[in-house]
MIFI-386110 format. One record per residue (C-alpha): x, y, z. Coordinates in pm, whole numbers, plus 50000, padded with zeros to 5 digits. Layout:
# residues N
XYZ;...
This chain:
# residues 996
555641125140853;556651143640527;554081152440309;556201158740038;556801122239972;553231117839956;551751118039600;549241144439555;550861166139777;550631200339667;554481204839736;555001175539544;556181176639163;555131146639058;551341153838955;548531126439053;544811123038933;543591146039230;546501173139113;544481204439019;545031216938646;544501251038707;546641267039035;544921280439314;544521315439436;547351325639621;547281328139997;546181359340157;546631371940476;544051355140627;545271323940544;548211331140734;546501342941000;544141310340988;546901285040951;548971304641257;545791295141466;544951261741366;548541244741453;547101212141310;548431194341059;546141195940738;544351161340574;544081169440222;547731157540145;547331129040353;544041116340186;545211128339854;548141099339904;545741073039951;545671044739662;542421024739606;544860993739526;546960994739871;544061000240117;544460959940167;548110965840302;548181000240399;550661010640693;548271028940925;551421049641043;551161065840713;547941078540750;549161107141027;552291131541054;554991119841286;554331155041482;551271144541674;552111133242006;548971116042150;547301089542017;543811104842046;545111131641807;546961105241570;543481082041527;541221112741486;543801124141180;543371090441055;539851081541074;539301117940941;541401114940633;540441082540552;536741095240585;537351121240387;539091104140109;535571082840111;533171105340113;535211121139806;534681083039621;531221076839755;529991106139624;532071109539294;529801112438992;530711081338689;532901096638390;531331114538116;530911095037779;529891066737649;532231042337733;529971021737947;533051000738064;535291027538231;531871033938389;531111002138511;534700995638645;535101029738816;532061024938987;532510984639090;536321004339152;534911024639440;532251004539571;535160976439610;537491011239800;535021017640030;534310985240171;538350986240180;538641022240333;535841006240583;537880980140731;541241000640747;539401028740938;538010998641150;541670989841220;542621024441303;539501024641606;540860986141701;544371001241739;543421028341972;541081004542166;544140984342226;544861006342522;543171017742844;541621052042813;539911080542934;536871098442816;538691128542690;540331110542443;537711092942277;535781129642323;539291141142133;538551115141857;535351130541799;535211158641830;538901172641726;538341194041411;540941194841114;541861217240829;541381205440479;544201219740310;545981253640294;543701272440071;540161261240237;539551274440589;536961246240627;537531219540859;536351185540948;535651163641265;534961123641285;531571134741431;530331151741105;530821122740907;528711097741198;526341123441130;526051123340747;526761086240715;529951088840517;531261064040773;531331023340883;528381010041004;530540993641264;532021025941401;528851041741372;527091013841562;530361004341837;529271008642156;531951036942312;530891053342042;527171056142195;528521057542545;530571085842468;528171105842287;525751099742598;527911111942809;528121144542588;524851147142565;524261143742933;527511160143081;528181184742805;531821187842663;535011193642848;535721234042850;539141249842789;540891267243064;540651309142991;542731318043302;543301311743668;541081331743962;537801330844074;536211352743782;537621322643516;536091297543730;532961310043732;532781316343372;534051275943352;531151269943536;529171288643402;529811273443061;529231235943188;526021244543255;524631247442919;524901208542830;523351195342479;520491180042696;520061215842867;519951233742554;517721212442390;515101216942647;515661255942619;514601247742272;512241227542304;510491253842577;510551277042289;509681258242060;506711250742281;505991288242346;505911297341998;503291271141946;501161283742208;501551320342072;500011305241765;496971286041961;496561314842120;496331339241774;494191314941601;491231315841936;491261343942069;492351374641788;492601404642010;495061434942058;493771440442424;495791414842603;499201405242627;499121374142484;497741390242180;500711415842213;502931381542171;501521372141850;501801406041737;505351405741783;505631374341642;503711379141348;505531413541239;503541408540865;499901423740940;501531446441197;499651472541280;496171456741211;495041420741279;494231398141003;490641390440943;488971355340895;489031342140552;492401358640468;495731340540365;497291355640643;495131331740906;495401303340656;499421309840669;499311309441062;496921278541042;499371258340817;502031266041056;500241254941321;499691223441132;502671218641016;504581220741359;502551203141536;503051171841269;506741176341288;507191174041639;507111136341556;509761138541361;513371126441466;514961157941440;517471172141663;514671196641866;511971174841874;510591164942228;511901127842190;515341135942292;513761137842623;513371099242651;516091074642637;516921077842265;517781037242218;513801034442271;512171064142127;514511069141838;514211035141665;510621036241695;510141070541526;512211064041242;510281029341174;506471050441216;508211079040911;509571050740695;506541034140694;504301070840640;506991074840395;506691040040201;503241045540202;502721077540113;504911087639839;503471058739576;500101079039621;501531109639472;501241092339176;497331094539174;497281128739316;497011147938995;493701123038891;492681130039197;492391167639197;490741169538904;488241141738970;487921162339272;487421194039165;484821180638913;482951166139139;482961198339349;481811216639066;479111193238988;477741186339337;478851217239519;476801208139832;477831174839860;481971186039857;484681178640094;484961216840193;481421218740203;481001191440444;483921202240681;482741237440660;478831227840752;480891205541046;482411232741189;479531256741166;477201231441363;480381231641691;480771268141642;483271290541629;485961306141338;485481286641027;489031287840937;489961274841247;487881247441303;488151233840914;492021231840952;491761215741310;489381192241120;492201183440869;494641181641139;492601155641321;492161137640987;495621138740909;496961121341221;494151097041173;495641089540846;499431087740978;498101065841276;495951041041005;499001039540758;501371032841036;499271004341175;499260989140808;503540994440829;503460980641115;501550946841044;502790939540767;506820944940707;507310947541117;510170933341161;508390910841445;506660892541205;509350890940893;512900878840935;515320904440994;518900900740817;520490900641111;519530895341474;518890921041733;522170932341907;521330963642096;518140979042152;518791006841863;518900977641598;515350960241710;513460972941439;516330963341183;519870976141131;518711003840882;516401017241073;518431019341341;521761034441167;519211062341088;518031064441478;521931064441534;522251094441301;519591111141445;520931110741795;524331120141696;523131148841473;521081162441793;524421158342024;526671175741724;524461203941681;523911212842054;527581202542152;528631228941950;530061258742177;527881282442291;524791272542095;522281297142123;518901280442081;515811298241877;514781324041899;517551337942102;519721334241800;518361360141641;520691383341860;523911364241767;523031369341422;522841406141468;525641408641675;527551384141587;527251370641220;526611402041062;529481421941151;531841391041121;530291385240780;531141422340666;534311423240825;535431390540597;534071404040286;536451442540362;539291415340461;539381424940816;539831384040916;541981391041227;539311416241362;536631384741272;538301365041492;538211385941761;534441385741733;534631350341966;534741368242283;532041387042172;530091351442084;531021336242443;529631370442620;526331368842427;525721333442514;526281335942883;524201368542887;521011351842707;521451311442751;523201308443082;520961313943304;518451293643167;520761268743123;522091275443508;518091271743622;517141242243401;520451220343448;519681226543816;520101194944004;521591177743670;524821186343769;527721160143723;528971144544097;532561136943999;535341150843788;535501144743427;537811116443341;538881103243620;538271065143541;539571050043225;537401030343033;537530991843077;537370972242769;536610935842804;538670910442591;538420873442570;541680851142585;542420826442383;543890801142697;541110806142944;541930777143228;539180746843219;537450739643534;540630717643670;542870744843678;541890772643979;539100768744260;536280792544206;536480813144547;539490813744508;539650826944147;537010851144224;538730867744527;542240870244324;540930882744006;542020916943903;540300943043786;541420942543498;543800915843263;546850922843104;546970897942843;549500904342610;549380883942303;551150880141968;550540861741632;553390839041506;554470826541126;552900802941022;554800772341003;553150760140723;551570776140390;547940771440444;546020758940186;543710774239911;540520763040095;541890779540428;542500811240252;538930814540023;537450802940401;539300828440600;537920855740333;534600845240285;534150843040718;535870883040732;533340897240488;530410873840473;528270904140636;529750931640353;528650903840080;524950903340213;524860940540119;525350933039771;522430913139606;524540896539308;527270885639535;524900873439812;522630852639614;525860832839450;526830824039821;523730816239901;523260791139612;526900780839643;526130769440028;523420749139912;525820730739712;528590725239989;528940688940093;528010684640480;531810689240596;532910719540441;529470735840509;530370732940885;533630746340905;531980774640712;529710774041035;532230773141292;534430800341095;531000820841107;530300815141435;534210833441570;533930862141275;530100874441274;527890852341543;525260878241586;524850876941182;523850840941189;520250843341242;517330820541239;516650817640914;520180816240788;521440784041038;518340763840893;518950766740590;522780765540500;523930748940835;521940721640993;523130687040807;525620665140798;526210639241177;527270670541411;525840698541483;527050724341768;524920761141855;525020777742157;524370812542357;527250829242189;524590830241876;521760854141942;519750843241616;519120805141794;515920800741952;513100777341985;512490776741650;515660765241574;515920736341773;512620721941642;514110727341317;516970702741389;514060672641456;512860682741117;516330674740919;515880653340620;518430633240736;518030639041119;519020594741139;522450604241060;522820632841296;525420616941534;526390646541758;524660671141890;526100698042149;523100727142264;524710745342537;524350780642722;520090777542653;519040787742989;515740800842912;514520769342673;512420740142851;512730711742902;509830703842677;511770712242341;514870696642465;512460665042492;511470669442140;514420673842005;516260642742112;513210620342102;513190628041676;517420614041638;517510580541687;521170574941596;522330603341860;525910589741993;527130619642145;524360648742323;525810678642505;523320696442713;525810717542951;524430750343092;520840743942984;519630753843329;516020739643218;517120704343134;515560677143331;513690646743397;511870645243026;515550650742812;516890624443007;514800600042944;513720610942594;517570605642555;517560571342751;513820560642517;514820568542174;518870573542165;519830534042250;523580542442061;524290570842347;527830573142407;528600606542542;526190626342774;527230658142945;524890675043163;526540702743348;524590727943496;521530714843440;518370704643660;518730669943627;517740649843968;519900617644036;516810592944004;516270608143651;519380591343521;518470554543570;516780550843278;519280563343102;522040537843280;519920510443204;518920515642845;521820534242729;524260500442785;527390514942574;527560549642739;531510557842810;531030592842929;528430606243179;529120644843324;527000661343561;529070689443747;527500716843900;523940705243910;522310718744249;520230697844500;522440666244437;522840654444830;523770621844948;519300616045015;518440627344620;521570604044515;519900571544710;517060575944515;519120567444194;519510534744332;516010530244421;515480536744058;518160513543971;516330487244169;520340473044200;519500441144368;521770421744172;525740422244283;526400416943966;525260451543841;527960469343681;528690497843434;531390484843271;531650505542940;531470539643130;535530553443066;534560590743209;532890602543497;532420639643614;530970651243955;532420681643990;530770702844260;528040679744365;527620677244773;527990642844793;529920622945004;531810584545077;528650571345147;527230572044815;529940574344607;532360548744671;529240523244608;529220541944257;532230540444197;532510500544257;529920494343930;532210512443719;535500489143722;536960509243420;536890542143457;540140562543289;539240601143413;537280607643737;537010641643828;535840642244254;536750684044287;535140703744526;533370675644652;532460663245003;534470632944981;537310622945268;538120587045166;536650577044797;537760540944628;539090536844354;538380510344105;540400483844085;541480479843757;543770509343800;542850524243447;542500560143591;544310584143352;542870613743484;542450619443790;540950652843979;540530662044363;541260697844363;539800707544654;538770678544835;539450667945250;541660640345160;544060634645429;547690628145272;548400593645350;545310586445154;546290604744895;549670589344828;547670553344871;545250562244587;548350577044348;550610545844358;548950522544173;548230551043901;550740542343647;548950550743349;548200583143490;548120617443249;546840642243425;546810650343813;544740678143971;545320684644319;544940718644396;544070734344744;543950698944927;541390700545221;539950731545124;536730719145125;534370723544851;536170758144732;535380771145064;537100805245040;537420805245421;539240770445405;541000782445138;542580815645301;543260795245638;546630780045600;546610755445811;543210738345658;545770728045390;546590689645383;549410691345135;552480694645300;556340692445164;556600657245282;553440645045147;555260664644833;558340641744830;556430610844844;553910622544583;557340631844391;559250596744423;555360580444297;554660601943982;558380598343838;556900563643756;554030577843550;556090582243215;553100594943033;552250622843231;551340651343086;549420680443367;550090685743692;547970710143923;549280723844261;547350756244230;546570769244573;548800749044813;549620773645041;551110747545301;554230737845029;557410761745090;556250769445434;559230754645609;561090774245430;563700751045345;565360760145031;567930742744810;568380712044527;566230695044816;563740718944864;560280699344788;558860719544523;562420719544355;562470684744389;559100682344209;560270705943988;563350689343823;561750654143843;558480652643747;557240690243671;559650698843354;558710663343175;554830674843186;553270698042958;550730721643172;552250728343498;549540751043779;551610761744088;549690797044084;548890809744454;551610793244618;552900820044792;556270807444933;557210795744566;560570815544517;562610814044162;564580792344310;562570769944290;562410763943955;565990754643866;564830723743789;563430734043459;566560744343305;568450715443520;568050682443472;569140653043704;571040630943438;572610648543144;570660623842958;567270636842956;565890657942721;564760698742772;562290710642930;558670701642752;556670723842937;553910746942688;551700761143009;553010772943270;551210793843570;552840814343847;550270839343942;550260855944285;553880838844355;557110856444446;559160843444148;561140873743981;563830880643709;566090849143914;563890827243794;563790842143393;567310815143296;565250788643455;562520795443241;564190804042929;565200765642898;561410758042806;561620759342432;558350750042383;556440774742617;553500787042463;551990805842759;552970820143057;550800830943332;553200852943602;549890878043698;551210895644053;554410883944061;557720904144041;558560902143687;560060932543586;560630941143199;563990931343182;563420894543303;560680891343094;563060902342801;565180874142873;562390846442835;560540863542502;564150858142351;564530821442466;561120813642432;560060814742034;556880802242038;555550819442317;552330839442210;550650843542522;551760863342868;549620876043147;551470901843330;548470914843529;549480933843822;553160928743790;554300962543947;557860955943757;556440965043411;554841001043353;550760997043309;550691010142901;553060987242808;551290951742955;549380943942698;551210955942439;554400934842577;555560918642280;555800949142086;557630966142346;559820936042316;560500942541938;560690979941936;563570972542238;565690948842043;565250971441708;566761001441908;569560978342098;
């Protein structure tokens, strides 16, 4: 990048508001020399470019010259200059005047910039995330140090401004940020290579010895020693011994005699003693609580000195009153004073006055810090008064602030001993003679090139005095593998994660990669949203910036009360994807529970008991007609029962993966919710006889789900109809349209009875069940119908399908695998699904015209012949019935070839229209780039799944081009397409047709 175009630049003509009036001094020779050895590029021109105005739509490529090659280097330019530039606006001073307006808008100017220069350094750290890395680089990102311009031979790194907070609070606070800095803390930084040979080895390992944590302890033992030299002094005042000799060393100022009792020299040593002793409780870089996990310590100290500090500084306002009143009362009742009394205490124990009176104040003081922090700590603990946000990681448990400041602390103790070839107190003394001193003097006689050379000089007294301390303390710390071998995995949700119909579970868990390859893009919108979707979008991206502000947070506070029921929960929901762990306790009660639905679950941290007795205690809890509580698997049963007994006009209750639910929800539910339509209990502890109460009062339930629920057998399922006390033929459910019994072991016995009182049923979902033989009803109303992984012999199969005509949606998948059995499932020949059974299935579902999904997945039996051609089975299915639905599975079917799916681009009459298929799934096939025409007739596809398959980038190419709406492809494992470029696909794809 050229920073002459960039305004500011000092090669620039055109002059800006950060162009100096006044030139500079002109460079010297050791700014030559400086620039020669720092080859990077510098940031001042860079930051000196950036416009408050354009941060909103600022091209991040501008931020960095076009000459650095890796992207480690590129985002720590970035994130440097851009926290650079605001640190420069943070701490700019308002103009000088009296024109209170430019004052007021400079300064709303830059608090407005930094919250913008926040989120574009945010994007910067996304971008690099985008990709698999290795520690190094994110080490590089840290710690890589940059010039500020030509004339200043100062430089910065991203870690100094972590450390003085001129930084996000969301970079500060990401987790690979706190990984990373662990890791340099425990495993020290990665070394340079001097040379080649044993002797530069040695030295290499010699050097990766003295870690942060190593050299802290060194420290720390001196720090330790020196306090023990004073102990020492202060009881036992000889010249006779050696420990006395110590002191005397240490204490160079009554050298050669030994100061006397009442002197200042003994109250000096006493106050130091004191004083040290007080601050090893601080959270300073070399204080002894670096030794503990610093997520646990940290926090905690930084609460106890706020709270000293809260408490203590107001009292400084009495302190003049109170020396005088003091030292009135001395004078007036001399025998009755403090001094007198401590004195006349430490006479009657014995011993040196002096030493026993400040040992008396020291004991006092503590008392004092302990009392006041006890006070802190009962009344504004955060345990007792509601946080502004809830806990996320164990450094925020005492509050954000407090731990940004524990977060500081840590990474101000990793900067300072990461630093090469620290030399820890007091053997720094001997750098500083040897080191600073003559580098100082050789600067100021402008011998900079001889300066430089003084490096070696610092590396030979560090291994000399530190490393073998740090060799004999690091000891058995020593690091078992190489440094940055294994990249980093990030984890990263998908938008089109497959429902429970779609793959078997063994089976999904033994062919799930490492790690995805989801590549993903964002198309135009088709139509201009409106005004609403725009002030919503906003208001969801920086809600948690506005609570900063108090002006701006109490408007949206009051302006939330005001929202009418509907708006106020899409507010919710656009929350809930944008800042869930924001939404706490106190803010869902009071902005967000109203209106007839209401939806939390585990994705919000801030929901808790609390909260669900708060929905019970709605104003207008009679019109709540929905209510979905799901992923609570440490809530009772108990409050579930409260809840739901309070909302009598409850139509629709969703209860799935509340592992606690049982018999008292259910029949709270079944008691005081007669208008129950909808009940979904997956993955809960409901028993079968618990739900016939809730059958018999409940008489316009539609949909009843219980998948998943353990301890359902064919014995705990007869005792439903005990319950039922069905003595009556005439028994029947016959408003119940859904049924789900996914994963239950139940088999004919008791199910086909079930399924005879519930004549119209439209989806019935059997998977993974112990069923061989189940009946259908009757009516023949089924819409949906799902048996993936079932022991349903084929003939039966193609008995229960024909009379389906009003069929949507068939799952089939892995057809007498039994239950998900992963052994069944491997074993070939456990498969029931053959091509025959294919072709009749085939001939039956071109009469469902409304079909819509179709699931093979897993079907390893189809293909096996290996008879290929137009009448092939699966390319039968193919061109008949699969390129007329819209979600197609046929993922693990191994002998699927391209070929295969001809069918898609053609049709048997030149009458029928393209291809409608928006899903399609070919993982762990052998489709390749044949098979890319064939696919390319789908103008609708929206996703393609083709994970371990033999895509290469060129076939791929070919559909992306075709296929305009596609946003989502999973290339996971496909060997054909080079591993940096997977999940970046569909930029690959643009940059390629840009350059063609």
């Amino acid at each position: 990048m050229d920073t002459s175009s960039i305004p500011g630049s000092p090669v620039n003509n055109l002059p800006s508001e950060r162009t100096p009036l006044l030139p500079r001094r002109r460079s010297t020779r050791g700014d030559i020399h400086e620039r020669a050895a720092n080859p990077l590029p510098h940031i001042g021109p860079i930051a000196a470019g950036i416009r408050l105005g354009d941060l909103a739509t600022y091209d991040i490529d501008k931020l960095y010259p076009a000459t650095l090659a890796t992207r480690a280097t590129r985002t720590a330019f970035a994130l440097c200059a851009l926290l650079y530039y605001r640190k420069s606006i943070s701490g700019s001073d308002a103009p000088r005047g009296r024109d209170i307006w430019t004052k007021w808008h400079e300064k709303a100017q830059h608090s407005v910039g930094i919250c913008d220069l926040d989120a574009l350094a945010m994007r910067v750290w996304s971008l690099f995330l985008e990709e698999d890395g290795t520690a190094d680089e994110i080490a590089d990102v840290l710690w890589t140090a940059h010039p500020i311009d030509v004339y200043s031979s100062h430089t910065v790194r991203v870690i100094d401004f972590l450390e003085a907070g001129h930084a996000p609070e969301d970079l500060i606070t990401h987790p690979l940020i706190h990984l990373t800095l662990m890791d340099t803390w425990k495993y020290g930084r990665r070394s340079c290579r001097e040379g080649e040979g044993a002797i530069s080895s040695l030295l290499r390992f010699v050097d990766s010895c003295g870690t942060p944590r190593v050299l802290h302890m060194i420290e720390l033992a001196s720090h330790f020693a020196y306090l023990w030299i004073l102990w020492v002094f202060v009881n036992r005042i000889s010249l006779s011994t050696l420990p006395s000799l110590l002191v005397l060393l240490s204490l160079l100022s009554w050298f050669p005699h030994a100061p006397s009792y009442h002197s200042f020299g003994l109250s000096c040593v006493l106050f130091s003693l004191y004083a040290e002793l007080i601050f090893l409780h601080f959270p300073s870089r070399n204080s002894p609580l670096h030794l503990f996990r610093p997520e646990q310590v940290l926090p905690l100290a930084v609460l106890a000195w706020r709270g000293l500090y809260a408490l203590l500084i107001p009292t400084v306002f009495f302190i003049p009153g109170l020396v005088i009143s003091f030292t009135l009362f001395v004078q007036t009742f001399q025998h009755w004073g403090l001094w007198t009394l401590a004195s006349r205490f430490a006479n009657d124990l014995g011993g040196p006055t002096d030493t026993q009176v400040a040992f008396f104040y020291l004991l006092f003081t503590i008392f004092l810090f302990t009392f006041t922090s006890l006070i802190y700590a009962v009344v504004v603990n955060p345990f007792l008064a509601a946080s502004r946000g809830p806990e996320s990681s164990s450094w925020d448990r005492y509050t954000r602030p407090v731990g940004l400041d524990a977060r500081r602390a840590f990474i101000r103790a990793v900067q300072v001993y990461g630093t090469g070839h620290y030399m820890p107190a007091p053997l720094n003394l001997v750098q500083v003679l040897f080191v600073h001193v003559p580098r100082f003097a050789l600067n100021v006689f402008g011998k900079q090139g001889a300066a430089k050379k003084l490096e070696g000089v610092d590396r030979a007294v560090w291994r000399i005095m530190v490393a073998p301390a740090a060799f004999v303390v690091s000891g058995t710390r020593r690091k078992t593998g190489p440094r940055g071998a294994h990249p980093l995995a990030k984890r990263r949700k998908t938008h089109n994660e497959q429902t429970d119909d779609d793959i078997p579970t063994p089976q999904t868990q033994a062919n799930a990669p490492s790690a995805a390859a989801l590549s993903q893009r964002v198309l135009p919108a088709e139509h201009v949203p409106s005004l609403g979707s725009i002030c919503l979008r906003i208001l969801a991206e920086r809600f948690q910036q506005f609570s900063t502000k108090p002006v701006i947070w109490d408007n949206i506070r009051l302006w939330l009360k005001e929202l009418p029921d509907p708006l106020a929960q899409k507010v919710f929901t656009a929350l809930r994807q944008t800042c869930p762990t924001f939404l706490n306790h106190g803010l869902i009660t009071s902005y967000f529970l109203r209106g007839n639905s209401i939806a939390l679950g585990d994705d919000l941290p801030g929901v808790s008991r609390l909260t669900l007795f708060a929905i019970g205690d709605m104003l207008n809890k009679d019109q709540l007609r929905e209510l979905e509580l799901t992923g609570f698997s440490k809530i009772t049963d108990t409050t579930f029962e409260t809840v739901v007994s309070q909302l009598p006009s409850l139509q629709k209750l969703n209860l799935r993966g509340c592992t606690k639910v049982a018999q008292k929800a259910v029949e709270a539910a079944a008691k005081h919710c007669p208008q129950l339509r909808v009940m979904n209990l997956n993955y809960t502890a409901v028993l079968p006889a618990s739900l016939a109460p809730l059958l018999l009062n409940c008489k316009q339930l539609e949909v009843l789900k219980v998948a998943g629920i353990p301890n359902w057998t064919d014995t705990a399922f007869l005792k439903l109809w005990s319950a039922l006390d069905v003595t009556d033929s005439d028994f029947q459910l016959p408003n119940l349209r859904s049924l789900k019994l996914r994963q239950l072991s139940l088999g004919d016995g008791v199910l086909n009875p079930f399924l005879a009182i519930c004549p119209n049923l439209e989806r019935l979902d059997l998977s993974f069940t112990l069923v061989k033989r189940p009946t259908l009803p009757t009516a023949h109303m089924l819409e949906k119908l799902v048996l993936t992984s079932t022991k349903i012999s084929s003939a039966d199969l193609l008995t229960m399908v024909e009379p389906l005509h009003k069929l949507k949606v068939l799952a089939i998948g892995a057809m007498g695998g039994g239950q998900g059995s992963s052994a069944a499932i491997s074993n070939t020949s456990a498969m029931t699904l053959t091509d025959d059974t294919l072709r009749s299935l085939t001939d039956l579902l071109v009469g469902c015209p409304d079909l819509e999904r179709v699931n093979l997945v897993g079907n390893t039996k189809l293909g096996f012949t290996g008879r290929r051609g137009p009448d092939a089975a699966l390319t039968r299915f193919v061109r008949r019935v699969g390129r007329r639905c819209k979600y197609l599975n046929l993922a693990n079917i191994a002998s699927l070839r391209s070929s295969d799916l001809e069918g898609l681009a053609h049709p048997e009459g030149p009458e029928e229209d393209p291809a409608q298929v928006l899903h399609l799934n070919l993982n762990n096939t052998s489709v390749d780039d044949i098979a890319a025409p064939y696919i390319s007739a789908c103008a609708h596809l929206q996703t393609l799944e083709s994970a371990n398959t033999k895509f290469s980038s060129a076939g791929l190419f070919v559909i992306i081009d075709a296929c305009e709406r596609l946003e989502n492809l999973d290339i996971t494992s496909c060997r054909g397409v080079r591993v940096g470029e997977r999940r970046r696909f569909f930029e690959v794809w643009e940059e390629e047709r840009k350059n063609a």
